[in-house]
LUMBA-174380 format. One line per 3 residues: number of its first residue (from 0); for each residue z, y, x of N, C-alpha, C, CB. Coordinates in steps of 0.001 Angstrom, whole numbers, plus 500000, padded with zeros to 6 digits. Glycine has a CB too. Example, Ala and Ser with C-alpha at 12.3 -4.5 7.8 and 13.67 -1.06 7.14 Angstrom:
REM residues 2
0	507800 494310 513190 507800 495500 512300 507800 496700 513200 509046 495527 511308; 507080 497750 512850 507140 498940 513670 507870 500030 512900 505725 499402 514084
***
This chain:
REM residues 209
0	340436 116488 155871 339025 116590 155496 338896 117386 154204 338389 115184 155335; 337999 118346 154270 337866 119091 153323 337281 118332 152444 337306 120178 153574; 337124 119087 150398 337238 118193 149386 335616 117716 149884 337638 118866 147665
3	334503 118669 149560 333166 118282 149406 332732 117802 151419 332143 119929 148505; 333596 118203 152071 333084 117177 153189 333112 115737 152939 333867 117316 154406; 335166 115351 152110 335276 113979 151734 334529 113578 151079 336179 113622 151252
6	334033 114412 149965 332568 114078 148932 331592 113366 149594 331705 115425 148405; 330989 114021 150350 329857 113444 150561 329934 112453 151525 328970 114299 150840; 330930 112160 152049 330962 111082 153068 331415 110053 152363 331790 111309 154293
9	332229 110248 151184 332441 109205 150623 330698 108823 149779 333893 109493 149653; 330315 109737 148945 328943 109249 148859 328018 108253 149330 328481 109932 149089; 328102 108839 150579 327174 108152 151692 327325 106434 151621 327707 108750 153352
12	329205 106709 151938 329502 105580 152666 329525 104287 151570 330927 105838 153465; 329697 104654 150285 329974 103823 149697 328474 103349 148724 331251 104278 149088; 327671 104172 148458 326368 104015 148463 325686 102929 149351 325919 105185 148748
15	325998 102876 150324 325530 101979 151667 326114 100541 151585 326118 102682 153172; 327610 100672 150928 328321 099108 150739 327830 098787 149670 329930 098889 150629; 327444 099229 148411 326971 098687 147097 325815 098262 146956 327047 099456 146180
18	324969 098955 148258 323425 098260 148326 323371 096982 149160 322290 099305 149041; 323992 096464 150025 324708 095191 150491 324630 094100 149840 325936 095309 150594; 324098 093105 149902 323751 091957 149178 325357 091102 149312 322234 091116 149943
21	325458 090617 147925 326718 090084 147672 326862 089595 146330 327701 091010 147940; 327886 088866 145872 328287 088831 144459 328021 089358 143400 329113 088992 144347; 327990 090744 143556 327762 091816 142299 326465 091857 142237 328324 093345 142423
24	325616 092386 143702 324229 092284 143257 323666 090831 142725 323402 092727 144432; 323961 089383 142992 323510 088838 142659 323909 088638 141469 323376 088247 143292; 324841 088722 140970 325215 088366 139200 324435 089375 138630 327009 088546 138560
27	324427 090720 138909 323741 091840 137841 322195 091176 137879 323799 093811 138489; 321644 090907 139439 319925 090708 139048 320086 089687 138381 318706 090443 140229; 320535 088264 138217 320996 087113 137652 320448 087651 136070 322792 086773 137964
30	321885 088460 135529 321873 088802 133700 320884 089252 133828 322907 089809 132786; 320146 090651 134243 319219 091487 134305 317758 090635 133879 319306 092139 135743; 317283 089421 134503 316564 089048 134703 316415 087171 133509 316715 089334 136216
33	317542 087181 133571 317448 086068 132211 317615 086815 130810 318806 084825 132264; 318607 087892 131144 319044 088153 129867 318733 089416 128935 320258 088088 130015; 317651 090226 130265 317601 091267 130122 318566 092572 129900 317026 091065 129537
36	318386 093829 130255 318605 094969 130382 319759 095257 129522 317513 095655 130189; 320111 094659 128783 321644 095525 127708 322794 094242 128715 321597 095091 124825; 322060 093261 128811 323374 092278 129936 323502 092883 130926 323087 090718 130576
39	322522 092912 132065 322750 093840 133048 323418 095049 133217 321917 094074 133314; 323475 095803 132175 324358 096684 131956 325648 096446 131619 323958 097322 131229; 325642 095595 130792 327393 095425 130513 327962 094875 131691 327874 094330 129213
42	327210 093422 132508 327886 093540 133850 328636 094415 134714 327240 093381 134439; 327308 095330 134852 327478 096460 135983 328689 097467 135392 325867 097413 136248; 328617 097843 134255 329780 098313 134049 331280 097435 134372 329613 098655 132752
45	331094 096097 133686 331976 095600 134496 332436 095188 136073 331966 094946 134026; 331612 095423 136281 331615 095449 137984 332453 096809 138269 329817 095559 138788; 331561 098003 137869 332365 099640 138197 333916 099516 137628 331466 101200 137153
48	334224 098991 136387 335710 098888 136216 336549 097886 137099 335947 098523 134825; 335667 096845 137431 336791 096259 138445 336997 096761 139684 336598 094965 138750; 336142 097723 139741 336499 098160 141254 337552 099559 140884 334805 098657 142338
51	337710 099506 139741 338882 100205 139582 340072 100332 140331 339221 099912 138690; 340261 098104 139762 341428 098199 140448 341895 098358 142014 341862 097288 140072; 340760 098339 142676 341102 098603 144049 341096 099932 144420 340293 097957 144894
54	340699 100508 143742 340754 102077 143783 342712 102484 143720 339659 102799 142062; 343208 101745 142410 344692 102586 142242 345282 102026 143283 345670 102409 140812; 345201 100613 143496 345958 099855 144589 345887 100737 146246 345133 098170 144673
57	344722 100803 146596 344625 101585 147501 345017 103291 147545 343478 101316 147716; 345002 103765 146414 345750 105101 146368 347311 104864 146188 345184 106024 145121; 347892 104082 146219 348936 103558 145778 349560 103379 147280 348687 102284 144798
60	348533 102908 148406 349049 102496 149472 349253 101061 150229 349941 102936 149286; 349033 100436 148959 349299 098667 148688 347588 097989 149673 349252 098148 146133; 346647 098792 150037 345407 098422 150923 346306 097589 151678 344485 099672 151812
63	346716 098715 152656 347104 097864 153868 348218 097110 153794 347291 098591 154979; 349314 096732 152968 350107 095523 152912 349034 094376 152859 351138 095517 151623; 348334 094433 151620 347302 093105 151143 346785 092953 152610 345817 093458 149770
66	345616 094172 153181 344913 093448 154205 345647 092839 155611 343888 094381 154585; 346885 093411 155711 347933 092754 156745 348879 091438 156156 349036 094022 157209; 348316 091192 155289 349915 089928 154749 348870 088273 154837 350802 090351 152082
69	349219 087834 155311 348268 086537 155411 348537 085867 154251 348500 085535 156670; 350029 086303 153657 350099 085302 152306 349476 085933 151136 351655 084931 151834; 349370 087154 151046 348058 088059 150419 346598 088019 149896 347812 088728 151148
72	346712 087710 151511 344963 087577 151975 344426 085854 151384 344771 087686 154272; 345779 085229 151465 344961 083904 151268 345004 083287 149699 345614 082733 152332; 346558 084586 149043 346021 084286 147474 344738 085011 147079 347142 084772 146343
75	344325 086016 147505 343254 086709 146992 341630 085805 147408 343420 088335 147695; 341827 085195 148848 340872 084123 149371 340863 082810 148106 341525 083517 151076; 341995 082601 147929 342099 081548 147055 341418 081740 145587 343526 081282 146947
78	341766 083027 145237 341631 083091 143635 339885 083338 143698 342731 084630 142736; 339494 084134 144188 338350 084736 144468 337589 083542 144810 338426 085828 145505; 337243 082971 145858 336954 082085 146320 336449 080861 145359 337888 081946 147047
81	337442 080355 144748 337605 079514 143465 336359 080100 142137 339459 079777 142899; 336683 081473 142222 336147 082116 140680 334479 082023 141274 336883 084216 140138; 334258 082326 142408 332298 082123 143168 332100 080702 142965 331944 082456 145308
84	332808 079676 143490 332540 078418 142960 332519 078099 141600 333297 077671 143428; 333198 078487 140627 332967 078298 139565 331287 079167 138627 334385 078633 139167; 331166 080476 139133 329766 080336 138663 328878 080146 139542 329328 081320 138005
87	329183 079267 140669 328114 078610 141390 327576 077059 140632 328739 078376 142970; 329205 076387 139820 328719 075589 139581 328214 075503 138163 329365 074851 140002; 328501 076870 137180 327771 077272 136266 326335 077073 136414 328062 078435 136087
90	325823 077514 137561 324351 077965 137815 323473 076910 137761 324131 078616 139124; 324642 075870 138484 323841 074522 139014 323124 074009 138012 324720 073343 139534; 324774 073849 137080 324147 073261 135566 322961 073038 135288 324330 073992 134531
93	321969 075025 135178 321643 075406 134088 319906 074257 134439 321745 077415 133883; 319724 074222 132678 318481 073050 132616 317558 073980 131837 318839 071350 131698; 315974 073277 132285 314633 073874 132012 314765 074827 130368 313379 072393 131954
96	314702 075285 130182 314242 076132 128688 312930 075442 128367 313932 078043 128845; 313303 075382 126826 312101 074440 126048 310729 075706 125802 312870 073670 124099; 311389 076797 125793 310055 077901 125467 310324 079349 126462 310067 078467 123444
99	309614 080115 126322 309971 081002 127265 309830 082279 126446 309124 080909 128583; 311100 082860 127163 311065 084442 126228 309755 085407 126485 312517 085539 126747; 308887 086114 125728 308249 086991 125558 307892 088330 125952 308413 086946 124932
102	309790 088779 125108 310213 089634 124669 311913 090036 124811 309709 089432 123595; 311929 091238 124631 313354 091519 124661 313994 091303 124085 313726 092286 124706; 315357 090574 124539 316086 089393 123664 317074 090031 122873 316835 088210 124545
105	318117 089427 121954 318092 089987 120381 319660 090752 120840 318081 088460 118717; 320035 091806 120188 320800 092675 120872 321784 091832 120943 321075 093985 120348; 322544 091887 122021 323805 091326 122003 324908 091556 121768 324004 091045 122649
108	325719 090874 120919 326792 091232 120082 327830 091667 120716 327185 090297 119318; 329199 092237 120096 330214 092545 120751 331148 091865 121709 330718 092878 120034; 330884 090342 120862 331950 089307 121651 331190 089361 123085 332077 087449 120898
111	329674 088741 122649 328887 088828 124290 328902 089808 125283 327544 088817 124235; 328836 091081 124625 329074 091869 125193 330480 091771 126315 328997 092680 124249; 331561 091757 125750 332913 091491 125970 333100 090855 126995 333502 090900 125069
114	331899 089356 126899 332247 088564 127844 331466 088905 128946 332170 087277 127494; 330495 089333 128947 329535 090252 130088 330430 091163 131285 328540 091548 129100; 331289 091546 130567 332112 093139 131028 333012 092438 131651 332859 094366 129781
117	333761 091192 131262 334278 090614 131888 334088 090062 133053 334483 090163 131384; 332951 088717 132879 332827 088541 134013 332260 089177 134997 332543 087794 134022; 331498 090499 134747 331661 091465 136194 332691 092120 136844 331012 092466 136147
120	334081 092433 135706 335532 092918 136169 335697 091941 137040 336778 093028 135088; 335689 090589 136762 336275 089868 137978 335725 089011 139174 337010 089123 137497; 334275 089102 138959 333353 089254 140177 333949 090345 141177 331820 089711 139690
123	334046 091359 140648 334497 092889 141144 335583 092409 142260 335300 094037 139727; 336753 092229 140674 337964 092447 141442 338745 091511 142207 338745 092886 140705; 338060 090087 141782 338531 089142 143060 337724 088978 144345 338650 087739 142603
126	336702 090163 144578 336073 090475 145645 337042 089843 146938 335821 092071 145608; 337599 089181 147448 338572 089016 148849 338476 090253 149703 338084 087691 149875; 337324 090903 149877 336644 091379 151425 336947 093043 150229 334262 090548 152208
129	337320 093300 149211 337742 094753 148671 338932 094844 149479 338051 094956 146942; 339790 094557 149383 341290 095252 150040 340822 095489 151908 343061 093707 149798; 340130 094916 152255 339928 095401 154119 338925 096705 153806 338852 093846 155476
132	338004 096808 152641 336880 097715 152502 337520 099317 152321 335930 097193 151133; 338479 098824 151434 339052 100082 150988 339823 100551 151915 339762 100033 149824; 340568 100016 152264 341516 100467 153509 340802 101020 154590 342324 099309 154124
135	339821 100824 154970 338964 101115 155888 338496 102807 155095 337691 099720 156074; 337754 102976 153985 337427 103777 152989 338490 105043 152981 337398 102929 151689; 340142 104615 152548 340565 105333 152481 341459 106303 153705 340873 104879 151646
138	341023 105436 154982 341507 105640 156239 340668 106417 156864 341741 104544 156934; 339152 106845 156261 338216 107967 156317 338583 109007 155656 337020 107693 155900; 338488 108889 154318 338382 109939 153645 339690 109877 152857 337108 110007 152891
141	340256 108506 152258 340679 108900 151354 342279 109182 151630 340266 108060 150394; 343410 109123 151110 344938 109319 151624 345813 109421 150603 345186 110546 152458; 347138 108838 150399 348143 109042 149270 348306 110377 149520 349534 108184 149255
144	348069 110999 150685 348298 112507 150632 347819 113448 149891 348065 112969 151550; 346747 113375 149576 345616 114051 149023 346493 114285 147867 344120 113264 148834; 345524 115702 146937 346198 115825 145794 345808 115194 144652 346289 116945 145542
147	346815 114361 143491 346531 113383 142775 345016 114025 142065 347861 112995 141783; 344402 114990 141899 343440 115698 141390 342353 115507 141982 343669 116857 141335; 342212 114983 143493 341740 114923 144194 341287 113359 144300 342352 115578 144950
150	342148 112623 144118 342613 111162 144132 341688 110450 143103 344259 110989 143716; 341657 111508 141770 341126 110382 140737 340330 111261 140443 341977 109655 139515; 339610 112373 141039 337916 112818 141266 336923 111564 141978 337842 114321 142505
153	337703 111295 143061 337055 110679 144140 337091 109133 143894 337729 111096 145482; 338330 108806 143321 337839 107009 142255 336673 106712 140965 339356 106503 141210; 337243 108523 140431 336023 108310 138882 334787 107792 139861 335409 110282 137689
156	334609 108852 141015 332852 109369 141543 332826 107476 142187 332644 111337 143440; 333229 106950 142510 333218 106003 143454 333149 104975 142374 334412 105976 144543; 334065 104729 141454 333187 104093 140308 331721 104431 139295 334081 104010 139488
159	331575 105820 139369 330378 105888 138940 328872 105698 139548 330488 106829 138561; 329256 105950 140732 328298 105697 141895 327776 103758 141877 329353 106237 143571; 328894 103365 141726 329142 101352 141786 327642 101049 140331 331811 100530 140804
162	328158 102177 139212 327560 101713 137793 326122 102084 138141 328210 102558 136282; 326296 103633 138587 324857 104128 138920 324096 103097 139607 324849 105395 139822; 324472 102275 140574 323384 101771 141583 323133 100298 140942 323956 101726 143364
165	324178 099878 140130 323656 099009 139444 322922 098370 138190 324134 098773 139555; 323005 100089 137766 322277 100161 136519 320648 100322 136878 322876 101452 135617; 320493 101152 137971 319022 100782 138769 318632 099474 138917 318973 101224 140180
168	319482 098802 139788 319435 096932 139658 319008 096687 138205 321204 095994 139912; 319498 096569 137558 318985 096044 136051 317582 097048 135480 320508 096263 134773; 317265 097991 135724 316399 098559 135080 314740 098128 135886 316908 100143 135045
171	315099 097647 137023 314316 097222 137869 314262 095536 137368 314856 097637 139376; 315031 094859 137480 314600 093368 137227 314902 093200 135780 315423 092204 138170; 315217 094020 134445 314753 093602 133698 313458 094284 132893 315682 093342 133210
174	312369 095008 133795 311170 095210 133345 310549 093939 132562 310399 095629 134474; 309618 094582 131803 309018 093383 131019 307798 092473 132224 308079 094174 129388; 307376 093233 132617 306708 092747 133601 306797 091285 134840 306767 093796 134085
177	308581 092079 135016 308897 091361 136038 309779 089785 135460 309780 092437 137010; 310239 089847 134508 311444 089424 133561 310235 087714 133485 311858 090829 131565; 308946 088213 132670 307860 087672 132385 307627 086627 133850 306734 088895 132019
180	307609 087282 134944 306933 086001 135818 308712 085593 136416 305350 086636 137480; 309195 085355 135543 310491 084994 136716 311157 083814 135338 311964 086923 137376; 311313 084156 134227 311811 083751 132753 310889 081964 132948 311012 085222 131072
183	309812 081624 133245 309108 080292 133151 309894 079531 134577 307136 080490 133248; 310947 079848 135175 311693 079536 136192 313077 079817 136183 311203 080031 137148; 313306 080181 134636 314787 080470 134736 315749 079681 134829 315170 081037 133900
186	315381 078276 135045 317036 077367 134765 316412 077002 136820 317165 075167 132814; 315897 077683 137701 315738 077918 139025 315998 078644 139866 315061 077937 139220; 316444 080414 139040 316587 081226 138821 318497 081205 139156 315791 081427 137611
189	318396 080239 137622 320195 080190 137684 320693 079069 138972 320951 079437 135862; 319769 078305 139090 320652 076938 140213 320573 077738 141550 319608 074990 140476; 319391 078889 142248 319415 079119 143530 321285 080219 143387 317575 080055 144100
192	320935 081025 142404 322305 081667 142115 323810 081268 142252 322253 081885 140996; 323365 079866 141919 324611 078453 141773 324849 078192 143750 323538 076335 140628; 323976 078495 143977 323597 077907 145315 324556 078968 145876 321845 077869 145867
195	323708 080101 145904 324697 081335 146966 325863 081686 146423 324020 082882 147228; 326439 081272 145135 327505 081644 145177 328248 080549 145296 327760 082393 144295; 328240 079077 145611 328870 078334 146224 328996 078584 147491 328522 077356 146034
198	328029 078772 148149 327898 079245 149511 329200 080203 150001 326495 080066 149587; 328889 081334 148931 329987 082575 149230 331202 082147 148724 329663 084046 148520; 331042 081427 148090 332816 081111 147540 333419 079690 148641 332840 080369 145275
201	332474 078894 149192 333177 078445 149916 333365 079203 151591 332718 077172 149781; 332474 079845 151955 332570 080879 153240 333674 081632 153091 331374 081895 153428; 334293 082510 151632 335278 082946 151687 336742 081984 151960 335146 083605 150647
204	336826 080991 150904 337577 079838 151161 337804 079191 152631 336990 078924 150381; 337003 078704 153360 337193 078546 155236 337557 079610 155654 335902 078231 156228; 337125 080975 155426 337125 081668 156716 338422 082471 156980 335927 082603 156782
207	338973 082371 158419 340150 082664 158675 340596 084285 158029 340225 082464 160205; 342073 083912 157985 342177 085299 157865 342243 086862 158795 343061 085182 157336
***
């Protein structure tokens, strides 16, 4: 496949999986929308770097061991799995707010920051259902064959594309507008969140390999 044929099909294709309701979108609208617009962003960036790592792994070749090894599949089911239940049961927690924000909340510091970036790296990267995605991905377009120049054009674009679509996500739900009728429901906000990602973390956890 030629370079800008692979281009744009990779475009397409991966554009189409990131708009897909899942984990990432729900954590980014999640920050976006309690925490406003500089959280949402640090997420989503952390989201685009964790999908890093499935990017080298799969140029590497290591896709299809993971998605063929059942003992693989079921540490990555396991770890992953575990990490959705845990901010499912974050979510549950969360209790009424005594006042309601206004306004755009006070910049957030480096550590927060830090921890933002984080927990979207590993929303990202204990994705379970990344190693069958990619393999599939790179069995289109992508190939250890290709030239390494070629290789980490087409990971930068594929991570920037992940940030791009989720930096829309946040610029959209943390309008002042919208932030405003959703913020007098935010500890409701966080428990339905608690909800689907128990949901998804235990659906990943049952489901065969």
């Amino acid at each position: 496949m030629e370079f800008w044929q692979g281009f744009i099909t990779l475009t397409v294709v991966h554009l189409l999986a990131a708009a897909s309701p899942g984990p990432d979108f729900a954590l980014v609208s999640r920050q976006a929308l309690l925490q406003g617009r500089r959280a949402g962003l640090w997420v989503s960036l952390g989201i685009s770097l964790g999908l890093g790592i499935h990017i080298v792994y799969s140029a590497a070749g290591l896709a299809t061991l993971i998605a063929h090894s059942t003992i693989w599949m079921n540490a990555i089911k396991l770890i992953g799995g575990s990490y959705l239940l845990y901010l499912g049961y974050q979510g549950i927690r969360a209790k009424a707010q005594s006042g309601i924000l206004t306004h755009e909340p006070a910049v957030i510091t480096d550590i927060a920051a830090h921890r933002l970036v984080g927990k979207g790296f590993l929303c990202n990267a204990l994705n379970p259902k990344a190693p069958i995605y990619f393999l599939s991905l790179f069995t289109i377009v992508l190939s250890p064959n290709l030239p390494a120049s070629t290789l980490v054009i087409y990971g930068v674009w594929i991570m920037l594309l992940q940030l791009f679509w989720f930096s829309l996500i946040t610029l959209f739900f943390s309008q002042p507008t919208i932030r405003r009728r959703f913020l007098a429901i935010s500890h409701w906000i966080d428990r339905v969140f608690g909800v689907a990602m128990m949901g998804l973390g235990l659906k990943v956890l049952l489901s065969k390999s």
